[in-house]
KOLTOR-588065 format. One record per residue: x negated, z negated, y negated of N, C-alpha, C in turn; residue in one letter. Coordinates in Angstrom, 3 decimals. Each point is the difference from the previous one (the first is absolute). Last residue first. Example, Ala and Ser with C-alpha at 12.3 -4.5 7.8 and 13.67 -1.06 7.14 Angstrom:
REM residues 2
[r [-12.850,-7.080,2.250],[-0.820,-0.060,-1.190],[0.770,-0.730,-1.090],"s"],
[r [-0.290,0.070,5.720],[0.890,0.000,-1.190],[-0.900,0.000,-1.200],"a"],
//
This chain:
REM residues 254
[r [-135.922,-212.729,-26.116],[1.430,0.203,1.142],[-0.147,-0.384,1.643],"x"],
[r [-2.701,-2.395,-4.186],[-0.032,0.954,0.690],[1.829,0.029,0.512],"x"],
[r [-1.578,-2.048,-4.947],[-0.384,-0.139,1.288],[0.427,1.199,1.180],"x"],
[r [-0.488,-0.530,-5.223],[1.010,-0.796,0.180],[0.240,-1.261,1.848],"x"],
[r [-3.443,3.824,-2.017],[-0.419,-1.680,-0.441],[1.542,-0.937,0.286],"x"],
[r [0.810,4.993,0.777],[-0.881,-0.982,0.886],[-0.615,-1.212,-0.358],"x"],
[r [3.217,3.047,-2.347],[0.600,-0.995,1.098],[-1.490,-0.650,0.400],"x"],
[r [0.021,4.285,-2.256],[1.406,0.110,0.474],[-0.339,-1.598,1.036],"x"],
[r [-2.596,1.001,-4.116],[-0.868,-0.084,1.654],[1.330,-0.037,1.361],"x"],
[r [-1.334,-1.304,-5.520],[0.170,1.214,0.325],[-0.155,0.548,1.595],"x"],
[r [-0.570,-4.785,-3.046],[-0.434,0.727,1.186],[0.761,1.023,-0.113],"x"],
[r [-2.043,-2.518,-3.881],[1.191,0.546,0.261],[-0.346,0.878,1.355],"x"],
[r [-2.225,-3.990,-3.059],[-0.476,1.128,0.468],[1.030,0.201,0.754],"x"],
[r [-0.797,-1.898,-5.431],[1.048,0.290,1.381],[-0.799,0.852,1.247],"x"],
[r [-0.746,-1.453,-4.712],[-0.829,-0.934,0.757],[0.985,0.246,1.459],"x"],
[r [2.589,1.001,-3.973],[-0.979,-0.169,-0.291],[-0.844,-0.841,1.018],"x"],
[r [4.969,1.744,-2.315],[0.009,-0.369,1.247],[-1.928,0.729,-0.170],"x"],
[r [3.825,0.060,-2.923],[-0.009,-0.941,0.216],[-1.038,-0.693,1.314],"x"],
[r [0.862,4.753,-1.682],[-0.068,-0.673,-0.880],[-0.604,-1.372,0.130],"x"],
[r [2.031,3.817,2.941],[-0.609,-0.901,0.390],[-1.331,-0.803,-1.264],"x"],
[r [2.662,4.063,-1.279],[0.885,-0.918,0.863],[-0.466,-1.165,0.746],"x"],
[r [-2.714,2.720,-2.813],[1.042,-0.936,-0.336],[0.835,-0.984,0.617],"x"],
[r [-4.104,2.748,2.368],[0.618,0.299,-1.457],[1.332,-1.245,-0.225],"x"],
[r [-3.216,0.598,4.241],[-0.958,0.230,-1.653],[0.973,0.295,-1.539],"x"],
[r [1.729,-0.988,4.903],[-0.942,-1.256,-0.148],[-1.020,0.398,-1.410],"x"],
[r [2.792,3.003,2.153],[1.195,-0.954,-0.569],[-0.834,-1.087,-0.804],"x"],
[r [-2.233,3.798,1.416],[0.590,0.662,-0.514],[0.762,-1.692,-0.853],"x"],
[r [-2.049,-0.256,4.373],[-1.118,0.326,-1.736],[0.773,-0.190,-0.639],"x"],
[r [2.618,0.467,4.072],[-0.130,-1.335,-0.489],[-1.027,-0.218,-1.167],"x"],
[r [1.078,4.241,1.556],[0.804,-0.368,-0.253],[0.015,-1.952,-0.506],"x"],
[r [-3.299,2.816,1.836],[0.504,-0.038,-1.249],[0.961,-0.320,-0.693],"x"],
[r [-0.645,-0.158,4.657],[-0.970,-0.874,-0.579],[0.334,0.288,-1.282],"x"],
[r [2.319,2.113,2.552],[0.719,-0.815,0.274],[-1.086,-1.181,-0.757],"x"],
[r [-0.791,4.566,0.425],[0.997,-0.129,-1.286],[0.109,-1.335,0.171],"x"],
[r [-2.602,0.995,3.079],[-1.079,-0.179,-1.295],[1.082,0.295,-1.458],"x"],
[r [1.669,-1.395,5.257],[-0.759,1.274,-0.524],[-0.780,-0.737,-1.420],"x"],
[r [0.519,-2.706,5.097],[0.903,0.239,-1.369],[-0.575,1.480,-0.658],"x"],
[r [1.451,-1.759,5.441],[-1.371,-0.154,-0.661],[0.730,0.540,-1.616],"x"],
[r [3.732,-1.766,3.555],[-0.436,1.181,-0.213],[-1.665,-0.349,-0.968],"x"],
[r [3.691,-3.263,1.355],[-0.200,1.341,1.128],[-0.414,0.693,-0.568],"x"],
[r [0.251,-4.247,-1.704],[0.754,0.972,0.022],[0.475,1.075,0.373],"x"],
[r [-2.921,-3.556,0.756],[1.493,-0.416,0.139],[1.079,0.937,0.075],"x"],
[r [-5.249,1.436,1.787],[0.571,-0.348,-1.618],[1.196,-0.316,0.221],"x"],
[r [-2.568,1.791,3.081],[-0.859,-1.242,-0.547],[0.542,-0.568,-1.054],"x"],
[r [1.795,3.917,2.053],[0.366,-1.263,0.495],[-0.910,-1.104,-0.187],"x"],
[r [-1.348,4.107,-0.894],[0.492,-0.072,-0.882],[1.045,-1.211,0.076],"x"],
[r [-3.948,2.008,1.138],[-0.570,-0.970,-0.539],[1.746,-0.386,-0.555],"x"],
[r [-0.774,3.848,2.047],[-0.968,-0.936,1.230],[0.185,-1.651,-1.186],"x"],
[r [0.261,4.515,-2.000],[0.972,-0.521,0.592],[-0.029,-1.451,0.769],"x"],
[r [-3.771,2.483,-1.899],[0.451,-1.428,-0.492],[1.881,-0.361,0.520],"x"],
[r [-2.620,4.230,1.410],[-0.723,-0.930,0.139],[0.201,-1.822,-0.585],"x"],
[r [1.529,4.720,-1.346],[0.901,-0.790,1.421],[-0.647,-0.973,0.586],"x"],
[r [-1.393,1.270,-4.596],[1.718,-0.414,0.055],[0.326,-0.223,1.371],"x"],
[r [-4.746,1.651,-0.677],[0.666,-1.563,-0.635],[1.016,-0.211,-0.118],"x"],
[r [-2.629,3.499,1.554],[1.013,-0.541,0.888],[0.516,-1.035,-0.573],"x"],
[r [-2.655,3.245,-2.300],[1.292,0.751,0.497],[0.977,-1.100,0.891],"x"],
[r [-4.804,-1.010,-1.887],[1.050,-0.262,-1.442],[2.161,0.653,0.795],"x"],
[r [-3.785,-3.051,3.159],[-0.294,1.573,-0.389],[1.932,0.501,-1.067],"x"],
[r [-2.684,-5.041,1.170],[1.223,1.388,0.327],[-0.101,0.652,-0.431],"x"],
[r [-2.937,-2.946,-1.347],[-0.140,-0.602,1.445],[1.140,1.021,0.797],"x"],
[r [-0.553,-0.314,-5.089],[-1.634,-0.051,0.520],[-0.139,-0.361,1.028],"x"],
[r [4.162,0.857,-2.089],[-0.825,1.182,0.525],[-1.455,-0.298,0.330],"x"],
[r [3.646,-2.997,-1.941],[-0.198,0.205,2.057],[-0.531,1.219,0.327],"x"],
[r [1.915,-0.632,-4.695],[-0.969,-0.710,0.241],[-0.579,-0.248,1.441],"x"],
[r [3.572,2.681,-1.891],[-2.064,0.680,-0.028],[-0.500,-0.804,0.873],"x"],
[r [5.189,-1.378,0.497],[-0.915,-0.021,-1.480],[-1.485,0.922,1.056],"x"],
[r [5.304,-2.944,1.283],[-0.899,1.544,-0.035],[-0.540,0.538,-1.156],"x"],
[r [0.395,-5.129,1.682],[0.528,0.499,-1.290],[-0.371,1.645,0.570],"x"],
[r [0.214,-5.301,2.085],[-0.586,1.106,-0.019],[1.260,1.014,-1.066],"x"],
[r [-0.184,-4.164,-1.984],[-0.538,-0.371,1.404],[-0.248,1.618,0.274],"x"],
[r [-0.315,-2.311,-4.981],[0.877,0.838,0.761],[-0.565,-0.822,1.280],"x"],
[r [-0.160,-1.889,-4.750],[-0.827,0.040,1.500],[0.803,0.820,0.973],"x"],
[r [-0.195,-0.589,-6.004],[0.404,0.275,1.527],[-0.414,-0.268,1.118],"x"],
[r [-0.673,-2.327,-5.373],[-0.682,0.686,1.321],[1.208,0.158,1.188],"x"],
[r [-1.127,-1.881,-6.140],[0.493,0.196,1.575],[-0.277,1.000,1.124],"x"],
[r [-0.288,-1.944,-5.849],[-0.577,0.522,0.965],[0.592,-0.425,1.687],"x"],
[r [0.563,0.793,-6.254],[0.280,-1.211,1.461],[-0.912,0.897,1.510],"x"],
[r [-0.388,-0.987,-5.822],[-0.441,0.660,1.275],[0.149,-0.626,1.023],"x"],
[r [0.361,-1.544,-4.606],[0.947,1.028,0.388],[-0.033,0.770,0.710],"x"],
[r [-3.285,-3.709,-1.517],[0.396,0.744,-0.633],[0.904,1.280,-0.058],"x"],
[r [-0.352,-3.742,2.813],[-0.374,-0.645,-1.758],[0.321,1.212,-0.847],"x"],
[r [-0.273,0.585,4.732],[1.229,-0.404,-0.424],[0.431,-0.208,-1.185],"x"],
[r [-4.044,0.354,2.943],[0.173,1.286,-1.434],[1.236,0.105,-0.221],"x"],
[r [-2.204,-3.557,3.495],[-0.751,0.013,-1.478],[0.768,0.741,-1.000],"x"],
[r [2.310,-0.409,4.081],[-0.122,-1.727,-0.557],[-0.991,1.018,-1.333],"x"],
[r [0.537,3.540,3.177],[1.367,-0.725,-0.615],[0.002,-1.382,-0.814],"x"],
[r [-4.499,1.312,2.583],[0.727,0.842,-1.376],[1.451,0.204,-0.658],"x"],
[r [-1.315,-1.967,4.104],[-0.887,-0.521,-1.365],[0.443,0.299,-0.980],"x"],
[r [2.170,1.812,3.450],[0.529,-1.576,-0.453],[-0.616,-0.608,-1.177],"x"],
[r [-1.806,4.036,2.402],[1.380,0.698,-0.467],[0.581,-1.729,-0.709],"x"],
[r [-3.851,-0.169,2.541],[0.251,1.041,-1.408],[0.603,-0.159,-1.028],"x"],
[r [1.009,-0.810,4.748],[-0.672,-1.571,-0.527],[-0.525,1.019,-1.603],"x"],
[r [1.076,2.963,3.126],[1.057,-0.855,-0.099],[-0.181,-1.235,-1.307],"x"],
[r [-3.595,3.187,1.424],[1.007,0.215,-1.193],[1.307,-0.548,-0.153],"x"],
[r [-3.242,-1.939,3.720],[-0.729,0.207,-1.172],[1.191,0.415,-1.619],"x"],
[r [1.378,0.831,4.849],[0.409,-1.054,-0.575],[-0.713,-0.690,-1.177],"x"],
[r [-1.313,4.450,1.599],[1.653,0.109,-0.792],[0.506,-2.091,-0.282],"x"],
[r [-4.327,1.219,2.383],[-0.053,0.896,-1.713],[1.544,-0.184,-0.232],"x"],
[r [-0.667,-1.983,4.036],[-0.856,-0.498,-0.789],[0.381,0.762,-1.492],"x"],
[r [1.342,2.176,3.476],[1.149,-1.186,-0.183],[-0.614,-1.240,-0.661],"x"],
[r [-2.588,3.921,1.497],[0.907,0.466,-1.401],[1.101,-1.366,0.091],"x"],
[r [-3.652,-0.720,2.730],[-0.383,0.163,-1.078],[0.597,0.422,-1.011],"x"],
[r [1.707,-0.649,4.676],[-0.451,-1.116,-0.786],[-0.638,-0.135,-1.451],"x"],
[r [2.765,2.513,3.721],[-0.202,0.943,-1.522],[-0.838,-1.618,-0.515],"x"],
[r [2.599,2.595,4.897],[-0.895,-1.272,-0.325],[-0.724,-0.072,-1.743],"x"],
[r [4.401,2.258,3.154],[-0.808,0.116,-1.097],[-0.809,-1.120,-0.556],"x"],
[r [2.288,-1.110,3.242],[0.071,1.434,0.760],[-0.821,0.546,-1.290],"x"],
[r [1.324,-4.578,-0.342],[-1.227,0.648,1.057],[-0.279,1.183,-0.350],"x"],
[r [1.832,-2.298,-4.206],[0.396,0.580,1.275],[-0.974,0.038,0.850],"x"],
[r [1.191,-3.574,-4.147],[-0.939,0.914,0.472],[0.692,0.848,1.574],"x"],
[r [1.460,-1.840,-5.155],[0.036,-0.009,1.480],[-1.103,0.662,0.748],"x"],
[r [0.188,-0.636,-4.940],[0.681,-1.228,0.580],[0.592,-0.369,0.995],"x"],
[r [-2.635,4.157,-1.635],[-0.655,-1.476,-0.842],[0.773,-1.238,0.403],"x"],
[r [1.379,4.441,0.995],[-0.849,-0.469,1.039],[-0.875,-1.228,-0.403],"x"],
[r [3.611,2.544,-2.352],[0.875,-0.949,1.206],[-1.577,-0.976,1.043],"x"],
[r [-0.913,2.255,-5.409],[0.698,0.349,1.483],[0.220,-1.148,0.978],"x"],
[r [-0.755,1.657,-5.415],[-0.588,-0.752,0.765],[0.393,0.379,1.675],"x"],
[r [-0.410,1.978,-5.431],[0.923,0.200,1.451],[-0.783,-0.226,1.135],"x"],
[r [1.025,-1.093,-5.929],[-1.294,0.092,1.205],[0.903,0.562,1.906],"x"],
[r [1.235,-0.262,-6.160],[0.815,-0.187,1.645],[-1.051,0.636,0.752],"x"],
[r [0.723,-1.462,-5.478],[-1.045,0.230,1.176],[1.074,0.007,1.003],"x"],
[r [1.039,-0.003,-5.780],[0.662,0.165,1.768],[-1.513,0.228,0.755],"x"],
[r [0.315,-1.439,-6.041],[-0.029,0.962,1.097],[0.171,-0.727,1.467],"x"],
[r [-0.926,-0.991,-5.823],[0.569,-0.012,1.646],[-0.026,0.819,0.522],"x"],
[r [-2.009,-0.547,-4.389],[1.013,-0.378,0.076],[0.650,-0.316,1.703],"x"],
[r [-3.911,2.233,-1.976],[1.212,0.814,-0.331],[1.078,-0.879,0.053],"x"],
[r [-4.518,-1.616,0.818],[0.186,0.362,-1.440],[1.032,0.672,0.041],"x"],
[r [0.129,-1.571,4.276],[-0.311,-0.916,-1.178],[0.221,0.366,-1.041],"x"],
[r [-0.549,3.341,3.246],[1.365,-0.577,0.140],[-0.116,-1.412,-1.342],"x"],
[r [-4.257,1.921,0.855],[0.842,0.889,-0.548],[1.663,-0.172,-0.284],"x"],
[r [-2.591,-2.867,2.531],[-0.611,-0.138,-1.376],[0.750,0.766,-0.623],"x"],
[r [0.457,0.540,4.818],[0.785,-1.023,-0.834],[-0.689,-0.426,-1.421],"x"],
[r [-1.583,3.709,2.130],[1.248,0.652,-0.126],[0.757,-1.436,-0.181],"x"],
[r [-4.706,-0.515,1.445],[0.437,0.688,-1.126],[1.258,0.036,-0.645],"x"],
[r [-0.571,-2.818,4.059],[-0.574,-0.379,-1.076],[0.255,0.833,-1.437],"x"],
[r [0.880,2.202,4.312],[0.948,-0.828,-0.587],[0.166,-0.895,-1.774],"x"],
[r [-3.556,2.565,2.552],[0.538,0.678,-0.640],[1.563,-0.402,-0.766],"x"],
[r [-3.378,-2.558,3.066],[-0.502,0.362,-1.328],[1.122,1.171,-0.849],"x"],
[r [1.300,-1.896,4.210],[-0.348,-0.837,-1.152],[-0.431,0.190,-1.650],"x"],
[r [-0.049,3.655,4.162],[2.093,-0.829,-0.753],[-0.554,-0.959,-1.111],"x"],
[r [-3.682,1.113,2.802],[0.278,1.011,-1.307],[1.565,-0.220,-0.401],"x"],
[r [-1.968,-2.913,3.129],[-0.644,-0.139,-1.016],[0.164,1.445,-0.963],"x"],
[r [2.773,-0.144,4.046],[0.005,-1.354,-1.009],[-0.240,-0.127,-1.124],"x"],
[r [-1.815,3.387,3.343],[1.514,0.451,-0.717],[0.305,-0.918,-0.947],"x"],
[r [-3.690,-1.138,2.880],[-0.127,0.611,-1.025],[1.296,0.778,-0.754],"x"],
[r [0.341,-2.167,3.895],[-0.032,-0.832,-0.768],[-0.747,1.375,-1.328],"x"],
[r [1.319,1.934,3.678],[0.524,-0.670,-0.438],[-0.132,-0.770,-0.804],"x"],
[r [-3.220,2.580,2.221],[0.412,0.617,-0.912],[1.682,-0.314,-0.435],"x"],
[r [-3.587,-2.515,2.192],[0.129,0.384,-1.831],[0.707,0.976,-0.354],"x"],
[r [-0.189,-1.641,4.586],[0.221,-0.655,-0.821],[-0.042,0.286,-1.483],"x"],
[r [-1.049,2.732,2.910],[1.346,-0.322,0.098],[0.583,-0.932,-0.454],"x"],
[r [-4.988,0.305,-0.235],[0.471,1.456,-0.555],[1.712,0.097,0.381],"x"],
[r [-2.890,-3.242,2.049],[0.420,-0.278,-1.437],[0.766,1.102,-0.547],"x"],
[r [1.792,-0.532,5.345],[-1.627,0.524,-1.474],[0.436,-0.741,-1.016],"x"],
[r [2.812,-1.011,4.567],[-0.313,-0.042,-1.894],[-1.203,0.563,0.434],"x"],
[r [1.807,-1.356,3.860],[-0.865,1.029,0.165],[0.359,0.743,-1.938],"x"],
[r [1.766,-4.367,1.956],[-1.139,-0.214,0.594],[-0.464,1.851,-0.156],"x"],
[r [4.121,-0.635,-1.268],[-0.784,-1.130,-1.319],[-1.300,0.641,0.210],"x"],
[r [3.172,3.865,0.966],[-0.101,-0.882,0.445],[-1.241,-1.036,-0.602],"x"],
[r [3.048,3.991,-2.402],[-1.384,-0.213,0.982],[-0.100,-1.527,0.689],"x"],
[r [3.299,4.078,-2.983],[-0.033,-1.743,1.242],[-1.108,0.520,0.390],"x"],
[r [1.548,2.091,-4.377],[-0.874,0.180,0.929],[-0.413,-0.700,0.883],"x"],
[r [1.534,0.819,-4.985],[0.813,-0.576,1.393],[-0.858,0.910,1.009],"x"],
[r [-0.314,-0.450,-5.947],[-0.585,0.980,0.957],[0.729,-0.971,1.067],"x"],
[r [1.686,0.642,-5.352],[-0.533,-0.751,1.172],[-0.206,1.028,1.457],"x"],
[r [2.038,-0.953,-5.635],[-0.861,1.276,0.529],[-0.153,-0.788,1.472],"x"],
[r [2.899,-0.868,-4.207],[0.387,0.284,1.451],[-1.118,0.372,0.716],"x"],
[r [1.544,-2.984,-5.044],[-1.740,-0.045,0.874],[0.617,1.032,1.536],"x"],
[r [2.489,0.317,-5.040],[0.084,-0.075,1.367],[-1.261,0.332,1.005],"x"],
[r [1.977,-1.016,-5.602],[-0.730,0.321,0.688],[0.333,0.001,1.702],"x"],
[r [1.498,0.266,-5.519],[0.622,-0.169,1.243],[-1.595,0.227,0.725],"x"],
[r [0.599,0.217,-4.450],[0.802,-0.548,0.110],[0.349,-0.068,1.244],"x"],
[r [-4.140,1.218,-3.012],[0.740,0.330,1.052],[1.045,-1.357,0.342],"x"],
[r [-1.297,2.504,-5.053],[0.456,-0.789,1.289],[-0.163,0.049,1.165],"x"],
[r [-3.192,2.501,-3.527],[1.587,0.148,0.545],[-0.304,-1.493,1.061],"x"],
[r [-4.141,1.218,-1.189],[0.559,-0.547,-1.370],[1.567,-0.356,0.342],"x"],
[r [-4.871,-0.279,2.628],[1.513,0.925,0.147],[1.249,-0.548,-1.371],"x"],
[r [-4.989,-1.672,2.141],[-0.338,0.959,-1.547],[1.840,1.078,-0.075],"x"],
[r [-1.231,-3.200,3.954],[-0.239,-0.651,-1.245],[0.449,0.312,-1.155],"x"],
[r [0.378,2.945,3.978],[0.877,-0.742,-0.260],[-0.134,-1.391,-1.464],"x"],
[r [-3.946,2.501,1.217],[0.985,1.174,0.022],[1.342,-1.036,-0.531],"x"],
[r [-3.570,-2.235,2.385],[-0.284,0.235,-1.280],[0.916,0.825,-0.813],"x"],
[r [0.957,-0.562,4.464],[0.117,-1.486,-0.514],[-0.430,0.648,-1.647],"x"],
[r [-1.403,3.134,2.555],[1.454,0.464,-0.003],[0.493,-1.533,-0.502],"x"],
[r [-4.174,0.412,0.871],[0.335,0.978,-0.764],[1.592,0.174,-0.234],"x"],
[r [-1.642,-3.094,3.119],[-0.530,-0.640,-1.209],[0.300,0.897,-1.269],"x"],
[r [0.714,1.703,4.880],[1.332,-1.162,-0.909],[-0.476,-0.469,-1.089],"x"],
[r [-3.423,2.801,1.801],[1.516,0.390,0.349],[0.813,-0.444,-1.204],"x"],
[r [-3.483,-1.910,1.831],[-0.539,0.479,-1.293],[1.431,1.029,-0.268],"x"],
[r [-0.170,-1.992,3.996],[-0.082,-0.978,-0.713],[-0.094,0.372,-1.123],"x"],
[r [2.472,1.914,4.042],[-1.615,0.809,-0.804],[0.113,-0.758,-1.643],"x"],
[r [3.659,-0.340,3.354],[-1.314,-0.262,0.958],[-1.170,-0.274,-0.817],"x"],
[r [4.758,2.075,-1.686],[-0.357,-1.253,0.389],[-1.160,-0.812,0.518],"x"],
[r [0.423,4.546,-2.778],[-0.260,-0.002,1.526],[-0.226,-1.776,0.469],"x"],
[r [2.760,3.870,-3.530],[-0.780,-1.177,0.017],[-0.373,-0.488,1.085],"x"],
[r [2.578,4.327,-2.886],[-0.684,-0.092,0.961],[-1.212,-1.817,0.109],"x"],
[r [5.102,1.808,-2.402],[-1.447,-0.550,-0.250],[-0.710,-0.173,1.158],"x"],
[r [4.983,2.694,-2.911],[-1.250,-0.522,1.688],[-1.314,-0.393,-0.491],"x"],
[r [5.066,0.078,-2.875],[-1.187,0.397,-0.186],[-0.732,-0.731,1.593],"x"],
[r [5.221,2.238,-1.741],[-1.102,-0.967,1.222],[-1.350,0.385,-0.466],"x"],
[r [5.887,0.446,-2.066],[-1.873,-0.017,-0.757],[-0.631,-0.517,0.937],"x"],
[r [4.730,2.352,1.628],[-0.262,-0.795,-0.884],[-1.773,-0.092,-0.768],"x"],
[r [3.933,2.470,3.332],[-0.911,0.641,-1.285],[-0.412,-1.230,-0.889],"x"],
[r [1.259,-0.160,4.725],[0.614,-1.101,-0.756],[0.434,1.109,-1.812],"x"],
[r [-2.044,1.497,4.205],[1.299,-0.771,0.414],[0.889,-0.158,-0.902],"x"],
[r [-4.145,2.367,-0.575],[1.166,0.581,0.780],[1.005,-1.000,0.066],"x"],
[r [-3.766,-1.788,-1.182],[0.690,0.291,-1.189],[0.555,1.159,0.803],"x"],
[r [-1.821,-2.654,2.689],[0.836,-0.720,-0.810],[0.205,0.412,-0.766],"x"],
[r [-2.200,2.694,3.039],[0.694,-0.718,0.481],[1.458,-0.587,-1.060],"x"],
[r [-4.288,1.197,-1.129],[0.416,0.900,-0.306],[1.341,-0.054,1.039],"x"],
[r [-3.512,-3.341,0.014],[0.554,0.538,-1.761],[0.983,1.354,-0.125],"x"],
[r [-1.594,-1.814,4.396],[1.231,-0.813,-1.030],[0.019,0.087,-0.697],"x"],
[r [-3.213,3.215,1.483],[1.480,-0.255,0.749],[0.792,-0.781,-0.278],"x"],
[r [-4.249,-0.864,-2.167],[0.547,1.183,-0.320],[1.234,0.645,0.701],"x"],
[r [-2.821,-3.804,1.964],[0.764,0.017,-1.819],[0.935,1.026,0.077],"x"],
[r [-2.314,0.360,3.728],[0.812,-0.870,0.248],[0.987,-0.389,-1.231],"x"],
[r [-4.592,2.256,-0.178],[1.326,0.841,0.572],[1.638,-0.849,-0.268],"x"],
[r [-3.642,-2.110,-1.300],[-0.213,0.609,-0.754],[1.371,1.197,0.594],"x"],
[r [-1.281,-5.016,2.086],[0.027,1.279,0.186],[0.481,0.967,-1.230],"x"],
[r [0.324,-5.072,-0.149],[-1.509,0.227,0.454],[0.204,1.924,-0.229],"x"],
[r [3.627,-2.410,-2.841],[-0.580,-0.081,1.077],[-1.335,0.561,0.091],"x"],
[r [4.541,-1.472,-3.369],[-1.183,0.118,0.096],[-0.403,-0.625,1.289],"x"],
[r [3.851,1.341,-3.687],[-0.293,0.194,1.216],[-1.847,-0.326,-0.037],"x"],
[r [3.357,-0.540,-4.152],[-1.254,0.207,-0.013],[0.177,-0.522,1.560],"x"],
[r [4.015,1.410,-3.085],[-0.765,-0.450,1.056],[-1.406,0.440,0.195],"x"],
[r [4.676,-0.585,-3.795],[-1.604,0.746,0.142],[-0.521,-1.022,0.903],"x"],
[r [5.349,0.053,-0.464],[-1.612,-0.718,-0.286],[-0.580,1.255,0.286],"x"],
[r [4.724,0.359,0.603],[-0.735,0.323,-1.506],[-1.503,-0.730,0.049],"x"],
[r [2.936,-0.152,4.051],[0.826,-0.773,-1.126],[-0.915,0.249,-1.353],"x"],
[r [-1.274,2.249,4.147],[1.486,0.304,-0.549],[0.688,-0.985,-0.838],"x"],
[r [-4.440,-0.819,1.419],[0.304,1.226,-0.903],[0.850,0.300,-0.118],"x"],
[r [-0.458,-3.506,2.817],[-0.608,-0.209,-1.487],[0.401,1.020,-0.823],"x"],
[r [0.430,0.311,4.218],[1.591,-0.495,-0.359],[-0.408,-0.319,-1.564],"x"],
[r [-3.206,1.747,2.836],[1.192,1.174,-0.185],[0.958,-0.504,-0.749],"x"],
[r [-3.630,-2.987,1.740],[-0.148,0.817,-1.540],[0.881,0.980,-0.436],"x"],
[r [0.726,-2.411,3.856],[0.104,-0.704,-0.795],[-0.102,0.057,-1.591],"x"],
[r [-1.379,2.732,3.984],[1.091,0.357,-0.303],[0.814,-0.780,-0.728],"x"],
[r [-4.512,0.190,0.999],[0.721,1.146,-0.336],[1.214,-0.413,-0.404],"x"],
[r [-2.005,-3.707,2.350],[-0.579,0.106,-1.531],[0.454,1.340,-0.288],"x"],
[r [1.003,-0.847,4.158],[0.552,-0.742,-0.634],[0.073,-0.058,-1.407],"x"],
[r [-2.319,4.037,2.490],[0.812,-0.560,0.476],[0.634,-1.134,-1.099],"x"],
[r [-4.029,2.716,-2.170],[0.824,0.134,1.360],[1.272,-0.824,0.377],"x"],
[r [-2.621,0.058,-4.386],[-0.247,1.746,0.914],[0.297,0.109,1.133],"x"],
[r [-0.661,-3.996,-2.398],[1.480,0.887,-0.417],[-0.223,1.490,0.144],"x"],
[r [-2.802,-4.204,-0.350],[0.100,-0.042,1.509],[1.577,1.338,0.276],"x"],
[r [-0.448,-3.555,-4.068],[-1.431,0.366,0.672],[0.071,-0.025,1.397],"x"],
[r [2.568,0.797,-4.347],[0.477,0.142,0.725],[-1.368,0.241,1.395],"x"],
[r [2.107,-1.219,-5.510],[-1.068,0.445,0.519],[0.480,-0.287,1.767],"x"],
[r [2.220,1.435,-5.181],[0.422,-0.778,1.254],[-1.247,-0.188,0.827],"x"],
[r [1.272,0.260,-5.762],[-0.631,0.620,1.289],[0.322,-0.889,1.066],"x"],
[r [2.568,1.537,-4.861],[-0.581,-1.136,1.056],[-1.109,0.498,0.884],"x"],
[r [3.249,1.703,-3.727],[-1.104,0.187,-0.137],[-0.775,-1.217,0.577],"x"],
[r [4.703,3.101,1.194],[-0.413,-1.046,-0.027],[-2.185,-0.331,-0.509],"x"],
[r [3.401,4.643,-0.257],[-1.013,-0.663,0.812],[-0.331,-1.376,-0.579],"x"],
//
């Protein structure tokens, strides 16, 4: 067992799961961490069926300010490396501009302000260890906008971690921390359960699938797959990147 840590905010489900799957099968100790207490414990027990590797779950409730300050404080006081991190957690939910709540509004942008702060941590930690990998997972909707899914406030919060994602490539370079960002386009993920009911989300995003050059919407191997390249070696050279993941469409329509 590699004596690293991986952290993985948002790794009890979809993109962020299974990014951590790939963590653990390469010997890291993963620290998963989500809102739901259930939700843990199924990828803890998920990922070490898979993998038999080391998953520690951390119940943290992005929202719940005193929350993250505990868990910011926590990461301060972490003696082990973390050598990898991955900001995945995010809520989707088209709502149209003219009928926002604040309360739809925050509950995007507040995602931000706990990436930041927890980022903040886990790059101090990367500092005194020497270096370390970020890969944030931004999305297709920070640099297009669709009708048909109207998302003004999450295409706010993701182009927010776009721009992040750059800062923080120019400052923690100095000290051996590169940092970068995916932007998928539609992806079969959880994440469309707060508007599809969890059973229809695969035929329900068919519909989405000639939206793509490629013909087809992406899976959550097809996102890790780009983590995976963008947090270790092989992409060495390469810092302040936001990498569309999105079979084609920033390229343009069919």
């Amino acid at each position: 067992m590699k004596n690293t840590v991986a952290l993985v905010v948002g790794g009890s489900s979809g993109m962020g799961k299974e990014a951590a799957k790939r963590l653990v099968a390469q010997g890291h100790t993963v620290m998963i961490l989500g809102r739901s207490v259930a939700k843990l414990a199924q990828a803890k027990q998920d990922l070490t069926l898979e993998t038999g590797g080391n998953i520690e779950a951390v119940s943290v409730n992005l929202y719940d300010k005193e929350a993250v300050e505990q868990f910011v404080t926590q990461l301060e006081n972490e003696f082990r490396h973390i050598q990898y991190l991955i900001n995945a957690a995010g809520f989707f939910k088209p709502v149209s501009f003219l009928e926002h709540t604040k309360e739809d509004y925050d509950l995007q942008l507040d995602i931000n302000k706990a990436f930041f702060f927890i980022t903040q941590a886990v790059s101090k930690n990367m500092q005194h260890h020497g270096g370390g990998s970020i890969v944030n997972i931004g999305s297709m909707w920070a640099n297009q906008a669709v009708k048909a899914t109207p998302s003004s406030a999450y295409s706010m919060q993701k182009a927010g971690l776009h721009a992040l994602t750059k800062n923080l490539a120019i400052e923690l370079a100095e000290y051996g921390i590169r940092v970068n960002a995916v932007a998928p386009a539609v992806v079969l993920s959880t994440i469309y359960k707060s508007f599809i009911a969890e059973d229809e989300i695969e035929s329900s995003l068919q519909g989405f699938n000639d939206f793509h050059p490629i013909g087809r919407i992406g899976t959550t191997d097809n996102i890790a797959d780009a983590i995976e390249f963008l947090l270790f070696e092989k992409a060495s050279w390469i810092t302040g990147t936001i990498l569309n993941v999105d079979g084609g469409v920033m390229a343009g329509r069919n």
